[in-house]
C-alpha positions in Angstrom: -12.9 -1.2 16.9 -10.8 -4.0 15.6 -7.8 -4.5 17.7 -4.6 -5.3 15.7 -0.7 -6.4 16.5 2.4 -5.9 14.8 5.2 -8.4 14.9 8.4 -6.5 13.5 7.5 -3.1 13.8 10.8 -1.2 13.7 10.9 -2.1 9.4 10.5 0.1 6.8 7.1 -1.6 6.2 5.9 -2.1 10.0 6.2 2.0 10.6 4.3 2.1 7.3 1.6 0.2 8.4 2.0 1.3 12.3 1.3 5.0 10.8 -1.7 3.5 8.3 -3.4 2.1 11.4 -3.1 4.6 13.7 -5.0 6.7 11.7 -7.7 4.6 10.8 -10.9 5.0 12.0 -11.7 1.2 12.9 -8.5 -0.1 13.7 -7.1 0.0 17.0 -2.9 -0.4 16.9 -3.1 -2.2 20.2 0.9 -3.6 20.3 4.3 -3.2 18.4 6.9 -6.3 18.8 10.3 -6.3 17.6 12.3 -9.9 18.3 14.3 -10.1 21.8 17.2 -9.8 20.6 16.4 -6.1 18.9 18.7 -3.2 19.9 15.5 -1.5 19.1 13.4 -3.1 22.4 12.1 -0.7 24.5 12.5 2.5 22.3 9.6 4.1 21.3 8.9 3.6 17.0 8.6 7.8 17.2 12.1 7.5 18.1 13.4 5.3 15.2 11.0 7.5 12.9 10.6 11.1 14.0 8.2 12.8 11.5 6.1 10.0 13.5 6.3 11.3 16.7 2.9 12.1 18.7 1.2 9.7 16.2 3.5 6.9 17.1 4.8 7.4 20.6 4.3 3.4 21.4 7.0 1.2 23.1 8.6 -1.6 20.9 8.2 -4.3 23.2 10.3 -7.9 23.0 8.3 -11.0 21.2 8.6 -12.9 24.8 6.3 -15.6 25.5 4.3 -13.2 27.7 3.8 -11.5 24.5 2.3 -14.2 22.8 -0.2 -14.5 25.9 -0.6 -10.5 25.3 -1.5 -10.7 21.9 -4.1 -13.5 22.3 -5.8 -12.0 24.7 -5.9 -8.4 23.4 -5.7 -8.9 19.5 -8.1 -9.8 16.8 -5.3 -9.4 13.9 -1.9 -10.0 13.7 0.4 -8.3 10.9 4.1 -9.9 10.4 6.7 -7.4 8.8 9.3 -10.0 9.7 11.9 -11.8 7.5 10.2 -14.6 5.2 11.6 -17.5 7.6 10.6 -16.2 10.8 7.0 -15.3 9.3 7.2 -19.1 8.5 8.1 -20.0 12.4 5.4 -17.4 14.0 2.5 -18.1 11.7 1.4 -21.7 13.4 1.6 -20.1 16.5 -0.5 -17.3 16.0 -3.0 -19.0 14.2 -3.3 -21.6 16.8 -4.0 -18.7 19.1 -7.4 -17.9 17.0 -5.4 -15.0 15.5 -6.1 -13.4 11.5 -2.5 -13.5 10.2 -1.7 -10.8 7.6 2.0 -11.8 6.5 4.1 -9.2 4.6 6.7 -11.6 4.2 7.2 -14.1 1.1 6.3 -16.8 3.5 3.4 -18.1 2.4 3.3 -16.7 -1.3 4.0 -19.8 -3.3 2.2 -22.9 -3.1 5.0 -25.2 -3.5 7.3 -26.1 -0.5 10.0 -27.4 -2.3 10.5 -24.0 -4.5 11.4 -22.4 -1.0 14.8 -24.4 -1.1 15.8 -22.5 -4.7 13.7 -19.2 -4.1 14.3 -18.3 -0.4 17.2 -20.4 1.0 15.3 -22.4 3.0 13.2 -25.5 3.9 9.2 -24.6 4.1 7.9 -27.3 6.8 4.1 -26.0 6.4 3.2 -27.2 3.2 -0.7 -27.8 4.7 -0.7 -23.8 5.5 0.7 -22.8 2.2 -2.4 -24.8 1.0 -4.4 -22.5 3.2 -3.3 -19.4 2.8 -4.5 -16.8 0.6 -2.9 -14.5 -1.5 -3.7 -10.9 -0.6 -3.7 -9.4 -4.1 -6.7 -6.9 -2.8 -8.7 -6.4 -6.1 -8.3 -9.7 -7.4 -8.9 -12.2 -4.6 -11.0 -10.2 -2.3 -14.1 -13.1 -1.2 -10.9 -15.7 -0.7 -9.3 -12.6 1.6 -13.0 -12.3 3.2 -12.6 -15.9 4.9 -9.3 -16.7 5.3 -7.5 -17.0 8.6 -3.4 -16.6 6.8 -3.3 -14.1 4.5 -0.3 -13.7 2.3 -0.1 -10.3 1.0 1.2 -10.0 -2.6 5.1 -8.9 -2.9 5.9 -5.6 -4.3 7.4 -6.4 -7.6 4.4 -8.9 -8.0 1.6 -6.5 -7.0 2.6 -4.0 -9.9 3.2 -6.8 -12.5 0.3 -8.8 -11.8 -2.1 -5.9 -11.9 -0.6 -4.5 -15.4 -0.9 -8.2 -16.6 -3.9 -10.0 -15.6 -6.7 -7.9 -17.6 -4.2 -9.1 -20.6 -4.0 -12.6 -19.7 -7.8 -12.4 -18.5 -9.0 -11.1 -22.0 -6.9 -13.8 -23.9 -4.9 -10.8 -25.8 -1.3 -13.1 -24.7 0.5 -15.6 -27.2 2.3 -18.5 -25.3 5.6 -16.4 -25.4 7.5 -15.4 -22.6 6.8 -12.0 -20.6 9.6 -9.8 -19.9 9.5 -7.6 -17.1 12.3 -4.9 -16.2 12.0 -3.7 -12.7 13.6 -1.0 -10.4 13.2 -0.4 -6.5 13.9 2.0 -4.3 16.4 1.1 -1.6 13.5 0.9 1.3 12.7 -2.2 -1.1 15.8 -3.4 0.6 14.5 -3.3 4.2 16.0 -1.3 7.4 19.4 -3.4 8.1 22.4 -2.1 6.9 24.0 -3.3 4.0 27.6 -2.0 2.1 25.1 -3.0 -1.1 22.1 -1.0 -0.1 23.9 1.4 1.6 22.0 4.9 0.1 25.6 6.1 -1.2 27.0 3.6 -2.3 23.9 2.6 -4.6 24.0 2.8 -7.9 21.3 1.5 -10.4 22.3 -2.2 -10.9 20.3 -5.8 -11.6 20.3 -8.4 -9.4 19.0 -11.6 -8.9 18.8 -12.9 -12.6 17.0 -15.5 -13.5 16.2 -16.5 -9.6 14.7 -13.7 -7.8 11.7 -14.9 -5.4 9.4 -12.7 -7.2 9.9 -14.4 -10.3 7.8 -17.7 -9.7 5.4 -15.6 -7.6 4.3 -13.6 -10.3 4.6 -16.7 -13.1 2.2 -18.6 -10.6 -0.4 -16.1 -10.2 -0.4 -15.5 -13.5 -0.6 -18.5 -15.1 1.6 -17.4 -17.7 5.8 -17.7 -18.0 7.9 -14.7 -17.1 11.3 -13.3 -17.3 11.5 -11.3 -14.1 14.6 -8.7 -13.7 14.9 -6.5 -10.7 17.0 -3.2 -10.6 17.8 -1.4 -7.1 17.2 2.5 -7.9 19.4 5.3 -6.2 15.9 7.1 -4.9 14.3 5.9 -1.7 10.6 4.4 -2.6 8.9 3.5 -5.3 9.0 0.7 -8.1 8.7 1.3 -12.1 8.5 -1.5 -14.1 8.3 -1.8 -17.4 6.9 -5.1 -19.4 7.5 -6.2 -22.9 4.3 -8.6 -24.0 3.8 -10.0 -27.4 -0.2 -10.4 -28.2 -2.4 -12.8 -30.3 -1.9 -11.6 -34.1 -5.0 -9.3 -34.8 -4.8 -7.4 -31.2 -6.2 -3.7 -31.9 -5.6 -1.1 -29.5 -9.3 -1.2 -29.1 -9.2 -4.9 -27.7 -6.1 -3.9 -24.8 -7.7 -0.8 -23.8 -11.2 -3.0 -23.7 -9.2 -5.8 -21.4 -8.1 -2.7 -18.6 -11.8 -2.0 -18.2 -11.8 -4.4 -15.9 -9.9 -2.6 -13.7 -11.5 0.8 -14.5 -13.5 1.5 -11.7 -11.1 0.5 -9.0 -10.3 2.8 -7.1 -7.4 2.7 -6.2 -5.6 1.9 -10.4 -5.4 4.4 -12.8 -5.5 3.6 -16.4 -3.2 6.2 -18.3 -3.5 4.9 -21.3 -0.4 6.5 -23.8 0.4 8.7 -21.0 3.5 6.8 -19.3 3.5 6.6 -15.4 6.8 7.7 -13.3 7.7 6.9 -9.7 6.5 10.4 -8.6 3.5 10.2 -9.4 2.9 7.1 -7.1 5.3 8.1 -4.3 3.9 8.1 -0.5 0.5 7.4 -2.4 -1.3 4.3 -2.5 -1.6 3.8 -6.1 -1.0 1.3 -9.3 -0.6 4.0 -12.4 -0.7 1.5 -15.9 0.2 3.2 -19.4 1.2 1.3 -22.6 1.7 1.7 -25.9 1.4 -0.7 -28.8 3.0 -1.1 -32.4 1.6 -3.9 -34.3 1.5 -6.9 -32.0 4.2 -6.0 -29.4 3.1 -3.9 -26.3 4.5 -2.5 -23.5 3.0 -1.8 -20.6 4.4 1.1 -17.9 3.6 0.5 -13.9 4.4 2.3 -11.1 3.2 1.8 -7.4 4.8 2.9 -3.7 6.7 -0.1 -2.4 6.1 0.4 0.8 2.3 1.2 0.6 0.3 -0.3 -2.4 3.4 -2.8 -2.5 3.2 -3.8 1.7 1.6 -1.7 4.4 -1.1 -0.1 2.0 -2.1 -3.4 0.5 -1.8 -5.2 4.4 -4.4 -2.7 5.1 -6.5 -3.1 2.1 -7.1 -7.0 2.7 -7.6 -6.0 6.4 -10.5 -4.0 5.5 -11.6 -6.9 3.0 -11.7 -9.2 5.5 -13.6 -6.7 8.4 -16.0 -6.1 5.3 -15.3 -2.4 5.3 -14.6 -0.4 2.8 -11.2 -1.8 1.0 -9.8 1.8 0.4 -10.8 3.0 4.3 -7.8 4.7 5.5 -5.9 5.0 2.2 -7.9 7.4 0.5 -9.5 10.6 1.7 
């Protein structure tokens, strides 16, 4: 048994993956940490989530420096479900420790530490670690997952897009032309603080972030290819649907796209549709990427749907935890 920490455990996305772990066969949820100044130190994560309770009776304990000597000596892995700039404080630390570092946060996701000023609102002082790290897109990057000791797991919006896109731009079906991508999220996309703007009833289905959203240099980097990224927040509570507009190479035949997602076919954890359009139910509290798309002469569009909170965070965490423990990558998602 693999023993593993969580550092912000009280989020949407830390009882995601507390739950995912607790039920896996080789993992061993050895600590949950929420930061000192938590009103949610010292309550048990049942408490916070009560369909949880009996499989997640454990103590959210303060990130003290005791901690840190706790999770050193009792950990192997260490996941962060913490804001993107305190993933960006706690990383050198725990990787100093001899800790694996599985970071839900955008912390580590773009290469370039001077995009952090315009993306996230912040200075990134680890450029050498964003050189390190590796981006835990599960069936794409899985030897680089294998060896690395920081691991930034792929966004939410980025995990569905880059998934729908890459056999595309891997089979050389894409003209230069910009990608559009329409997005909605459900509100646990928001996180756990309360908000007036993500407040469930006060939610209506708006954009936001034009033209500067994090997620849009994220996916145009892993990519390789320029995108037009637009995020919606959903009145529903998980789930994301997006829905891409791509222009292809003049001769494209429907044969040729549906050859290029062969590549994907046997994964087991995406589902080609084909014509047959995915919808957020049929990914909710699964962990899932559903692709569908139709084509008219040389435009497409492409339909994807995942979980936000599983194949888009916890589910895909858990995924590259596997990777990198060489076990099965779908062990304790699937069956």
């Amino acid at each position: 048994m693999l023993n593993v920490s969580i550092i912000g455990a009280s989020g949407y996305s830390g009882a995601e993956l507390a739950k995912l772990l607790a039920n896996h066969p080789e993992f061993n949820l050895i600590g949950c940490y929420v930061s000192e100044q938590s009103l949610d130190k010292g309550k048990l994560l049942s408490d916070l989530y009560p369909e949880h309770t009996g499989l997640l009776n454990i103590e959210l304990a303060p990130l003290t420096e005791q901690a840190f000597v706790q999770i050193a000596a009792q950990s192997e892995y260490v996941c962060l479900c913490t804001d993107h700039k305190v993933s960006v404080s706690l990383a050198p630390k725990l990787l100093d420790l001899g800790l694996k570092v599985f970071d839900l946060s955008g912390g580590f996701r773009l290469a370039d530490a001077s995009q952090y000023q315009q993306f996230y609102g912040f200075e990134h002082p680890h450029q050498p670690l964003l050189d390190e790290a590796q981006y835990g897109l599960a069936e794409w990057n899985t030897h680089a997952i294998k060896d690395a000791q920081l691991i930034a797991v792929a966004g939410c919006y980025p995990t569905a897009a880059l998934n729908a896109l890459k056999p595309l731009k891997n089979a050389g079906l894409l003209t230069d032309s910009q990608i559009i991508i329409n997005a909605v999220s459900g509100v646990t996309g928001a996180g756990r603080k309360a908000s007036l703007t993500t407040h469930f009833c006060e939610v209506s289905l708006s954009p936001y972030g034009l033209f500067n959203h994090r997620h849009g240099p994220e996916i145009s980097q892993y990519l390789g290819h320029p995108v037009l990224f637009t995020p919606h927040l959903g009145n529903f509570s998980r789930g994301i649907l997006e829905t891409i507009y791509v222009q292809l190479k003049e001769g494209t035949t429907p044969h040729d796209v549906e050859a290029a997602y062969q590549c994907v076919a046997d994964e087991p954890l995406i589902r080609l549709k084909g014509d047959k359009l995915p919808s957020i139910k049929g990914v909710a509290n699964s962990p899932y990427v559903d692709i569908g798309w139709q084509q008219q002469d040389q435009q497409l569009i492409v339909v994807v749907a995942i979980d936000n909170l599983l194949k888009g965070a916890a589910g895909q965490a858990l995924q590259c935890m596997n990777i990198a423990s060489e076990f099965t990558p779908t062990l304790g998602l699937k069956g």
